[in-house]
FITIDO-371732 format. One record per residue: x, y, z of N, C-alpha, C in turn. Coordinates in steps of 0.2 Angstrom, whole numbers, plus 2048, in hexadecimal, padded with zeros to 3 digits. Layout:
XYZXYZXYZ ...
***
This chain:
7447077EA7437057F173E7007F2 73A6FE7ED7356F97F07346F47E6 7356F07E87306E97E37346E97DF 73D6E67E37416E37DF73F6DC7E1 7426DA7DA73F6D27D97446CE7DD 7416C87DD7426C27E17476BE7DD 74A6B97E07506B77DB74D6B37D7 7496B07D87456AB7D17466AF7C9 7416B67CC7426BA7C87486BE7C4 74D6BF7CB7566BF7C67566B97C2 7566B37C47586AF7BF7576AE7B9 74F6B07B974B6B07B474B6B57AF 7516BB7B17516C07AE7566BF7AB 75D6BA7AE7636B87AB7626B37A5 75E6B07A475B6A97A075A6AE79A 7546B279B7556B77967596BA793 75E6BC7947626C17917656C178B 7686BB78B7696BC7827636BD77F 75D6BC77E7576BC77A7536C477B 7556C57817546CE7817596D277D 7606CE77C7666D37797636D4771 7616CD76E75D6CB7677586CE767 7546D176C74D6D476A74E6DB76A 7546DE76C7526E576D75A6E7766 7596E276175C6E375B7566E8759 7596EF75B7546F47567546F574D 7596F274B75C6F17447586EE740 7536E874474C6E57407496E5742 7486EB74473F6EA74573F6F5745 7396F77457366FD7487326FD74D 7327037517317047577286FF757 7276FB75D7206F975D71C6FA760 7166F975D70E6FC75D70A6F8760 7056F87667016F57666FB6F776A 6F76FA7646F07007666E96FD767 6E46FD76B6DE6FB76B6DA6FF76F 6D36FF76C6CE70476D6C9702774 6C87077786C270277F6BE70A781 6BB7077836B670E7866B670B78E 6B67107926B570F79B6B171579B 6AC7117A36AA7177A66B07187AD 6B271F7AB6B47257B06B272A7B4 6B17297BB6AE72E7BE6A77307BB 6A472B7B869E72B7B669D72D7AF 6A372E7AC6A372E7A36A372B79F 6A072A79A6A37227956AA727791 6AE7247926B572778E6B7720789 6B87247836B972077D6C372377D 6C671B77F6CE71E77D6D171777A 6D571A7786DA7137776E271377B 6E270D77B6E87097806F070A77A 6F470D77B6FB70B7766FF709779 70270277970770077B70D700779 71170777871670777171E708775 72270577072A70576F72C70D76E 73170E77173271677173A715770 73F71676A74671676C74971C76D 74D71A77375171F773758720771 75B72777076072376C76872A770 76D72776D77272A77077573176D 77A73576D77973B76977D73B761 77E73575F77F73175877A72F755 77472D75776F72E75676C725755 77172175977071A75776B71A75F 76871575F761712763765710768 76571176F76870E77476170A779 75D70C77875970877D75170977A 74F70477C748702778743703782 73F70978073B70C78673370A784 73170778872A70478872770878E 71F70B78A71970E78D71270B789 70C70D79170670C79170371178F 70071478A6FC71878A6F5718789 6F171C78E6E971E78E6E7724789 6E57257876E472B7816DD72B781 6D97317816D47327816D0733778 6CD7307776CC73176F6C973676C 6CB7397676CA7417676C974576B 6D074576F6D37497756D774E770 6D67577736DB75B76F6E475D775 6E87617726EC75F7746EE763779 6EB76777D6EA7697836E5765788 6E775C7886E275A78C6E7758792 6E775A7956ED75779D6EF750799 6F674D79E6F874679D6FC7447A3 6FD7407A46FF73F7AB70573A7AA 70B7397AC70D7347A87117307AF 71072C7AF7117277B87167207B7 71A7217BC72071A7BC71F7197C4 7237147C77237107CD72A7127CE 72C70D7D173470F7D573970A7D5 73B7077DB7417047DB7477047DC 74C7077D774E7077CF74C6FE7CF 7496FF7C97456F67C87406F67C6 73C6F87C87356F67C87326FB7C1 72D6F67C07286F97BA7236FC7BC 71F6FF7B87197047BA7146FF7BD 7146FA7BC70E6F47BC70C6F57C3 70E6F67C870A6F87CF7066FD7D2 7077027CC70270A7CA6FE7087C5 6FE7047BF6FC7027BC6F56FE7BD 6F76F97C06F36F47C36EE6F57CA 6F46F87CB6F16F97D26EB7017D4 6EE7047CE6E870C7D16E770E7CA 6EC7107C66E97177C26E77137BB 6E770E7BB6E570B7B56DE7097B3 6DB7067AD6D27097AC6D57017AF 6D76FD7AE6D66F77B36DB6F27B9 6D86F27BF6DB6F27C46DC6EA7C6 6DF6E87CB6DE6E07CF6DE6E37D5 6DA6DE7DA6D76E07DF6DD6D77E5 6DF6DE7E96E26D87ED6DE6D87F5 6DE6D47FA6DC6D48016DD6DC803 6D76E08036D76E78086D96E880D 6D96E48126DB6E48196E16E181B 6E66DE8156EB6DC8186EB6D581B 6E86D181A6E66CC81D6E76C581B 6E36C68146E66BE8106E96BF80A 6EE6BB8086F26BA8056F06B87FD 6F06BB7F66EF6BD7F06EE6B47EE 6F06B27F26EF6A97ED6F26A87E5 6EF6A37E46EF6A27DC6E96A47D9 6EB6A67D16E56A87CE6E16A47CC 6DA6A57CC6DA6AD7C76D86B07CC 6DA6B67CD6DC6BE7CF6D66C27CD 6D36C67D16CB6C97CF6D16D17CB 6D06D27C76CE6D97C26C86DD7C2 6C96E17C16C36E87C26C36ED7BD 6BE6F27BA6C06F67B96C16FC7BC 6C47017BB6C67077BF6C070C7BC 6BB70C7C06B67127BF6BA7187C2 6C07187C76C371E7CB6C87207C7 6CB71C7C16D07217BC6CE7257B9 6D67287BA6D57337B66D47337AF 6D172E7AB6D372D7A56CB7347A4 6C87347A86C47397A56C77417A6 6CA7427A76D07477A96D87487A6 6D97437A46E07457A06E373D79E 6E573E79A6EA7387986EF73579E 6EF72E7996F372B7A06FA72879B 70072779E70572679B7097217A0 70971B79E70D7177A57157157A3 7197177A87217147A47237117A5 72A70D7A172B7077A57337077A3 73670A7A873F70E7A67427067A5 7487097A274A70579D74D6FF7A1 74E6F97A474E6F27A57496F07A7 7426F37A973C6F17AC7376EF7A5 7316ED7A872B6EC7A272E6E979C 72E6EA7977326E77917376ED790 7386F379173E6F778F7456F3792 74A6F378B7526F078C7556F7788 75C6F378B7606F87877616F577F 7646F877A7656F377376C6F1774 76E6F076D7776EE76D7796F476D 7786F976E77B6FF76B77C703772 77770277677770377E77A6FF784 77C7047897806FF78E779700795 7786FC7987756FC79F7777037A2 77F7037A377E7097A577E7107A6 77B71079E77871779D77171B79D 76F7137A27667157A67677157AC 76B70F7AE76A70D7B776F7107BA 76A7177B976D71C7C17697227BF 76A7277C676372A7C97647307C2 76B7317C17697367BC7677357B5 76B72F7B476A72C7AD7617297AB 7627267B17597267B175372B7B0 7557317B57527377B275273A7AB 75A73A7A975A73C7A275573879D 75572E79E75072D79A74A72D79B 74772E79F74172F7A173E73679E 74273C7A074274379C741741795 74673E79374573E78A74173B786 73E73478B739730789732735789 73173A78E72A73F79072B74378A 73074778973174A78472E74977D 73074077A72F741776727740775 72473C77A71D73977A71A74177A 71F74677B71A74D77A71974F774 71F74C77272074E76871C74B767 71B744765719741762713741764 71174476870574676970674B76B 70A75076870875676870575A76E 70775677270575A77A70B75F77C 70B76477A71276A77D70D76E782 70676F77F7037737826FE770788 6FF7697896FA76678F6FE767795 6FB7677996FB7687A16FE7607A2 7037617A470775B7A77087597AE 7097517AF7097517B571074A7B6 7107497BB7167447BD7137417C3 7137387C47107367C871472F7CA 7197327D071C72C7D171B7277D8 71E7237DA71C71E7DF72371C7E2 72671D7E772B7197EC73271E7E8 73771B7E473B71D7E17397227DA 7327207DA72F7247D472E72A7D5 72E72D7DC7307317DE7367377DE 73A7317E07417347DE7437377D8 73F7327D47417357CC73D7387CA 7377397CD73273E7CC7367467CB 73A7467D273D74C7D574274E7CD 7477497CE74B7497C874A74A7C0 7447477BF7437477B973F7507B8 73B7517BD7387597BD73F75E7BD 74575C7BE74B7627BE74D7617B4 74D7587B37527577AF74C75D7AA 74675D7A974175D7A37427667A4 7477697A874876F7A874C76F7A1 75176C7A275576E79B75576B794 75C76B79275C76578B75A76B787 75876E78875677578374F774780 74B76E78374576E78374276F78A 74077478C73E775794738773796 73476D79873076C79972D77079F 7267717A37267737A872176F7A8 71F76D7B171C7697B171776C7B6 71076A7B670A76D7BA7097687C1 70B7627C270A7607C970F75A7CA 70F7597D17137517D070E74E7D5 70E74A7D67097437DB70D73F7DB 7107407E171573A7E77127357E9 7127307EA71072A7EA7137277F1 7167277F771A7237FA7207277FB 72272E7FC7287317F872E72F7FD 7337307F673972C7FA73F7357F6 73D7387FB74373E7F774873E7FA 74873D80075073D80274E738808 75673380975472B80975872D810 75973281375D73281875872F820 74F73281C74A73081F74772981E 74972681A74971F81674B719817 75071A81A75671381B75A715822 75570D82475570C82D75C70782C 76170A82D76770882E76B70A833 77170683677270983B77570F83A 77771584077A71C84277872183C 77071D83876D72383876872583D 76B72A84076672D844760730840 75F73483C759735838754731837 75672B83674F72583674C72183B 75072284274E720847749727848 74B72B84874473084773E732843 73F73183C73C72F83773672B837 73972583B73571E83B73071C840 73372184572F71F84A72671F84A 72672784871C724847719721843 71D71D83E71C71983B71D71283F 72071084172070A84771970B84D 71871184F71471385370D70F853 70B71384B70571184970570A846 7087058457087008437096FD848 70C6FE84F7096F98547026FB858 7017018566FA7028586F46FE853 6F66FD84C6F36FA8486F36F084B 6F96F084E6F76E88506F76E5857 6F36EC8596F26EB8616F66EB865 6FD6ED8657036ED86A7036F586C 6FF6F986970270086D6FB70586E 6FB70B86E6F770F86B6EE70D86C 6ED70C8706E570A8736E370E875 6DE70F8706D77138726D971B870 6DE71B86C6DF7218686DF72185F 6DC72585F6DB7248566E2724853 6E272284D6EA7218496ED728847 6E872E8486EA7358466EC738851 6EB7368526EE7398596F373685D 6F472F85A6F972B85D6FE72D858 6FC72E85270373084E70673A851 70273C85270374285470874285B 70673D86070B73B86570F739865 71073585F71673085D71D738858 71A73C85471D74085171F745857 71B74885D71E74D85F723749866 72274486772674186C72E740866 72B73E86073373C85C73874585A 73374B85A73875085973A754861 73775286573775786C73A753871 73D74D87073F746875743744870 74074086C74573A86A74B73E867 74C74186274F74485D753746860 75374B86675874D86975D74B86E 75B74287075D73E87376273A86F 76173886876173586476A739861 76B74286276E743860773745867 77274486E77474487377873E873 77773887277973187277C731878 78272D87878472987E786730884 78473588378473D88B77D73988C 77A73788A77273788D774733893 7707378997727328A076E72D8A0 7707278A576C7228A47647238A6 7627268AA75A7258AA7577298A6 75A72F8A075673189C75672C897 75B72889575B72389075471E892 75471D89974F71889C74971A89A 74872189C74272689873F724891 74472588F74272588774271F883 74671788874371488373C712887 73971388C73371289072F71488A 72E71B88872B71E88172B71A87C 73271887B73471687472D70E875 72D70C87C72870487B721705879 72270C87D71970D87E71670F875 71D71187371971386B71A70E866 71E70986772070686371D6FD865 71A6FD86A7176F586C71F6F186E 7266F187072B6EF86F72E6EE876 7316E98797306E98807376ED881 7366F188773C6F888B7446F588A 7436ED88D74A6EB88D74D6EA886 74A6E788174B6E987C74E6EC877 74A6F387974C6FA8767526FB87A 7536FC87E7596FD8817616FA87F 75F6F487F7656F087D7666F2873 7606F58717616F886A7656FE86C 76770287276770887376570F870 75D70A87275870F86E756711866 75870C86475B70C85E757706859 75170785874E70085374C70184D 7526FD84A7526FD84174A6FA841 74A6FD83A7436FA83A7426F3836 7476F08347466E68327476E4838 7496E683E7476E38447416E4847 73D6E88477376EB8497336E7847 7316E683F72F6E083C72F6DB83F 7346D98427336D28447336D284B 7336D784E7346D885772D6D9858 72B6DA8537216E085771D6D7859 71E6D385271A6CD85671F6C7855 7246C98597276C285A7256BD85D 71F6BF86371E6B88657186B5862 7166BA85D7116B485A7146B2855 71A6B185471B6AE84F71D6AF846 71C6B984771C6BB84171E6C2840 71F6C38397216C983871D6CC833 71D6D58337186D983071D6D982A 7196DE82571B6E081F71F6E881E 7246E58197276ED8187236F3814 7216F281071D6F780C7186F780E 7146F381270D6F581670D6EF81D 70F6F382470E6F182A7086EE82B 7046EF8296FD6ED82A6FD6E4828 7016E08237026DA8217066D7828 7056D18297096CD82E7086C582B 7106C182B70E6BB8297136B682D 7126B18307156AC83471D6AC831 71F6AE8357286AB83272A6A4834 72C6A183073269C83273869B835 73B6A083774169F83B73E6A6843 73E6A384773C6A784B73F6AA852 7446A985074B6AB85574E6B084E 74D6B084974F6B784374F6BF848 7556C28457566C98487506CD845 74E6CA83D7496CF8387456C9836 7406CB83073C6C682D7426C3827 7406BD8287456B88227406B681E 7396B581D7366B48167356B9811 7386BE8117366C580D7306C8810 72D6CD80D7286D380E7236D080C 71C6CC8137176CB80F7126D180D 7136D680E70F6DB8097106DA803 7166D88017196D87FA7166D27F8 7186CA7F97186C57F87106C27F9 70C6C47FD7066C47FE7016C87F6 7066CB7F67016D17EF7026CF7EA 70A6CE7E570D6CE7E170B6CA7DB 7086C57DE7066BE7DA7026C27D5 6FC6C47D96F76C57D46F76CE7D2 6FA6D07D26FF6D67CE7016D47C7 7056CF7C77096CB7C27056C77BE 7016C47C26FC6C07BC6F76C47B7 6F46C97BC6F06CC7BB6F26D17B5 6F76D77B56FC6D87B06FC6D57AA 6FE6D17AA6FF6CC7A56FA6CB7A1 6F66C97A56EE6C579F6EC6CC79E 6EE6D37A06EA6D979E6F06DB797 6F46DA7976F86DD7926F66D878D 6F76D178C6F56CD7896EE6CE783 6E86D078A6DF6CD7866DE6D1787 6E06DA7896DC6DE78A6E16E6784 6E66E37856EC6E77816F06E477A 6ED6DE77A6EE6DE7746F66DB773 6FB6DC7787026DA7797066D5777 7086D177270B6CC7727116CF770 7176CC77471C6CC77471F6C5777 7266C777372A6BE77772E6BF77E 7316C577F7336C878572F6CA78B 7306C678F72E6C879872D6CD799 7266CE79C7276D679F72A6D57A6 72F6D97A87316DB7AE72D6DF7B2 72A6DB7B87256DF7BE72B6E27C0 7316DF7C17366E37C573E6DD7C3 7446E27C27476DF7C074F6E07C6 74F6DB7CB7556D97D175D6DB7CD 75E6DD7C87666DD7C57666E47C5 7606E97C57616F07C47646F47CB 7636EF7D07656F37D776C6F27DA 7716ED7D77756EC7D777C6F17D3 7786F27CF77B6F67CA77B7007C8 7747007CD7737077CD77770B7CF 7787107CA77D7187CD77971B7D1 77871F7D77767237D977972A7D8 77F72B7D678172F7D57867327CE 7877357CA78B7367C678F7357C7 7937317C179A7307C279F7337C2 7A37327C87A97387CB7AC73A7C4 7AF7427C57B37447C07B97457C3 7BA7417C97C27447CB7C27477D2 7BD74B7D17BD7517D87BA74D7DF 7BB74F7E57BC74B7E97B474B7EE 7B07457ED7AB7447F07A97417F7 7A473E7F97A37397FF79B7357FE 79A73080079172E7FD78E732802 78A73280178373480577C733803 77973480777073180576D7347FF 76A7317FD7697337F77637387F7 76173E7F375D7427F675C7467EE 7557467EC75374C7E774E7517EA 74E7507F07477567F474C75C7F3 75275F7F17547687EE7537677E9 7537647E67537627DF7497667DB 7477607E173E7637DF73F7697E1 74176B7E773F7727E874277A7E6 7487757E174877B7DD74477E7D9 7437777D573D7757CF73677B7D1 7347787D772F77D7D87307847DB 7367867DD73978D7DD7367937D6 73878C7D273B7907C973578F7C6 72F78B7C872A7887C572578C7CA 72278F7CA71C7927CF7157907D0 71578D7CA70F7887C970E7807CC 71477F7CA7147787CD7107767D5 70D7707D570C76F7DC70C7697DC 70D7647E270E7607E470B75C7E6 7087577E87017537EB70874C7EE 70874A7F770B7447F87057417FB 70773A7FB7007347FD707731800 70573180970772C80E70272580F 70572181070271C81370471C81B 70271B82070371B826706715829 70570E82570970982770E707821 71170C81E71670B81A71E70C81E 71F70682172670382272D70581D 72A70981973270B81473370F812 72D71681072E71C81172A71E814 72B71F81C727722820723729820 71D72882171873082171D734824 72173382A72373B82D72773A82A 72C73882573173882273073D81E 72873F819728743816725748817 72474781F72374F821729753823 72C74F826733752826739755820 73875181B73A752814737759811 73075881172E75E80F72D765813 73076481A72F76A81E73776B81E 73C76B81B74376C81874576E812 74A76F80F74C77280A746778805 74477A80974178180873D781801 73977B80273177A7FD72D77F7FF 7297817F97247867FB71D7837FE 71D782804717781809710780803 70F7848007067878007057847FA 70C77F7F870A77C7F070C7757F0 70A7737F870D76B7F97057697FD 7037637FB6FF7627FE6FF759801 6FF7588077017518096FA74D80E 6FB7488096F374480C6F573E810 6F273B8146F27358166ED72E817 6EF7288176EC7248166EC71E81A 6E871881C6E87138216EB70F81F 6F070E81C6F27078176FA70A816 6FC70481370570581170770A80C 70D70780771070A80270C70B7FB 70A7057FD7067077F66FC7057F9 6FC70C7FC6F670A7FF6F07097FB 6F070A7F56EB7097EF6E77007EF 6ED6FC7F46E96F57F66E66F67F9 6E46FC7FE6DE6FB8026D76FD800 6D16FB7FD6CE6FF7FB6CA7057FC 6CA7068036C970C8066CE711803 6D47108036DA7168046D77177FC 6D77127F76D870E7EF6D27167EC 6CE7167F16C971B7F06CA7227F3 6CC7227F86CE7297FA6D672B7F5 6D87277F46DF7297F16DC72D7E8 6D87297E56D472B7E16D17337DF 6CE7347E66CC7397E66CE73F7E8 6D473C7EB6DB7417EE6DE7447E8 6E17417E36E47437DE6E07457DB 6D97427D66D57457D46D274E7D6 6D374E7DB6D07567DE6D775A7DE 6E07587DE6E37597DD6E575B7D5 6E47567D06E475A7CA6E07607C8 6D975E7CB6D37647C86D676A7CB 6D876A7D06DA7717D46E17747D0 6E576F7CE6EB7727CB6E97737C3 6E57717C16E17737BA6DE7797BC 6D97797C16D677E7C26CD77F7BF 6CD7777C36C67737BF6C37727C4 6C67727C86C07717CF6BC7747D3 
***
């Protein structure tokens, strides 16, 4: 759902291709290696680990190599084999770990504008070390499913035996499996740590690591942004669940830019925005065209005051605003629209009669730059990495191509929204241990905070093993420094406690 690439970058990817099909000839070469030694201070530790950035194939049930799977790993140096590990992906389907990577849980980080305010420029790009990574706490494993980061399919592999939600689970399971073999972690405390989509496959991959007849269990997940069932997620039209979903998120993000919510904090405007959307809105919303006309007038009067959006407007929506309009309706007259992954960005558009923003997402486009450069010169000077193949921060051909669903076998189906929240909560039905930790952003425009409250107040999750934080900042609030620090310490008190270290 979030950091498909730009077309530059499709093309870039197609220029490639034959020389990606020539390099993931698994036939000359063996799996590759590239280990180095660093010490960090964490949490106030000097921790001596080494960095592995190695080739992992996977292979079909003939035993031939179908895909070449790339991971990062932290390893603590004479660590035994009950030390936790954490093993963390991003989302999309597309994207690579690099925005988890770079941006939060890694010993080294890039520092983009805190406040949303100026634009990543050209480099050089500040990096940091991360004195807040868990490395003093557990291993860290970062993945990069197979079309993203330098993972390809080989000759022996087709695309679309990764790109779809279950086939991607499956590889992702088998790739965790073996990184269990092969470090002899069966005994470690495990965890799973995804972001946007990474979430989804969070859900997924915690059911797939049930079977196969190697049963993993797993001790927590840490949601990032969660995206479990997208019925909350996708502001389209005659979904009525997203107009309700979306709403305290629209609330607080014209309060954030002075159109709404004055003189109330963002925890009580949101609470007004949330009990007005289940006790008013919801039930009008499923009323539709029986609503009489002045209850209608009613509620878009509400719908302005929460949302900064003028009455007639809403109206002529029939109550009804997609959120790529919203974007661009909160500040159309100055000239500009806010950001989808984090409301809190605004940046001048060029066509200003547009029904949405036409420049892309400046949360994304403001950031990415120095993501991507920064990335780079760390794999390069600090990992050791030389490769003739591009890393993909995120790869535009995979969302075109994605199954979300298994392929029919005949029997008679219909689409629907895509959803693994029963999925987790069977998982944790069957698992009693497992718990949950999610991190909302407040101005995350794409999967909204109430979306995950309402997600997780359904399909019958066990309450007292879910725990849901929040923060001032978007999707990936980890750019705000503040949040980048409470986020930290949120998870960090969430392992200890699930360890039983705290």
């Amino acid at each position: 759902m979030k950091k498909i690439s730009s077309i530059l970058l499709v093309v870039f990817l197609f220029s490639y291709q034959s020389s990606f099909a020539q390099e993931s000839d698994t036939a000359s070469h063996n799996p590759r290696l590239f280990v180095k030694s660093h010490t960090g201070v964490f949490d106030g530790q000097r921790i001596s680990y080494q960095s592995i950035v190695k080739e992992t194939f996977l292979k079909n049930s003939k035993g031939e190599v179908t895909a070449s799977f790339w991971s990062t790993s932290y390893i603590k140096e004479g660590a035994d084999q009950n030390r936790p590990v954490i093993f963390i992906f991003n989302g999309g389907p597309g994207s690579a770990s690099i925005w988890l990577h770079m941006g939060f849980f890694g010993p080294k980080v890039v520092r983009v504008d805190s406040e949303a305010k100026v634009d990543d420029g050209a480099a050089p790009y500040l990096v940091e070390s991360n004195s807040m990574a868990l490395l003093d706490l557990a291993d860290l494993v970062f993945l990069d499913p197979i079309g993203t980061g330098f993972s390809r399919v080989t000759e022996k592999g087709k695309v679309e035996d990764y790109w779809g939600l279950v086939e991607d689970a499956q590889s992702v399971a088998d790739f965790i499996r073996i990184w269990i073999r092969e470090n002899n972690r069966w005994q470690a405390p495990k965890f799973l740590a995804g972001e946007s989509f990474g979430t989804t496959r969070a859900a997924k991959v915690a059911e797939v690591l049930e079977g196969d007849g190697q049963h993993v269990a797993l001790n927590g997940l840490i949601l990032i942004s969660q995206a479990l069932d997208y019925a909350g997620s996708s502001s389209w039209p005659d979904n009525l669940t997203s107009f309700f979903t979306y709403l305290p998120s629209m609330a607080v993000t014209a309060r954030y830019h002075g159109k709404a919510g004055e003189g109330k904090s963002i925890e009580e405007f949101a609470k007004e925005a949330r009990d007005f959307a289940y006790q008013e809105y919801l039930p009008a919303l499923f009323e539709g065209q029986n609503l009489s006309k002045e209850r209608k007038e009613e509620i878009a009067e509400k719908l302005s005051y929460f949302t900064g959006i003028d009455q007639k407007y809403i109206l002529r929506s029939d109550n009804q605003i997609l959120m790529h309009r919203f974007k661009k309706e909160l500040l159309r007259e100055d000239g500009m629209a806010i950001g989808t992954l984090d409301g809190r960005f605004a940046a001048v558009e060029t066509d200003q009669v547009a029904e949405g923003p036409v420049l892309g997402d400046p949360s994304d486009y403001m950031t990415e730059g120095a993501y991507t450069a920064a990335f780079n010169s760390y794999l390069l000077n600090e990992l050791g990495v030389e490769l003739e193949i591009p890393y993909l921060s995120s790869n535009g051909e995979i969302g075109g191509k994605w199954r979300w669903r298994p392929v029919p076998d005949g029997s008679y189906w219909e689409p629907s929204y895509v959803s693994t929240a029963r999925a987790l909560s069977e998982v944790m039905h069957r698992n009693t241990k497992m718990r949950v930790m999610v991190a909302n952003g407040y101005y995350d425009l794409i999967t909204p905070f109430f979306d995950a409250e309402f997600t997780f107040a359904r399909h019958d999750f066990p309450q007292d093993r879910i725990e849901m934080k929040y923060y001032e900042a978007g999707h990936m609030m980890y750019n705000r420094r503040e949040d980048f620090e409470a986020l930290a310490k949120d998870i960090r008190a969430f392992v200890q406690e699930v360890l039983g270290t705290d």
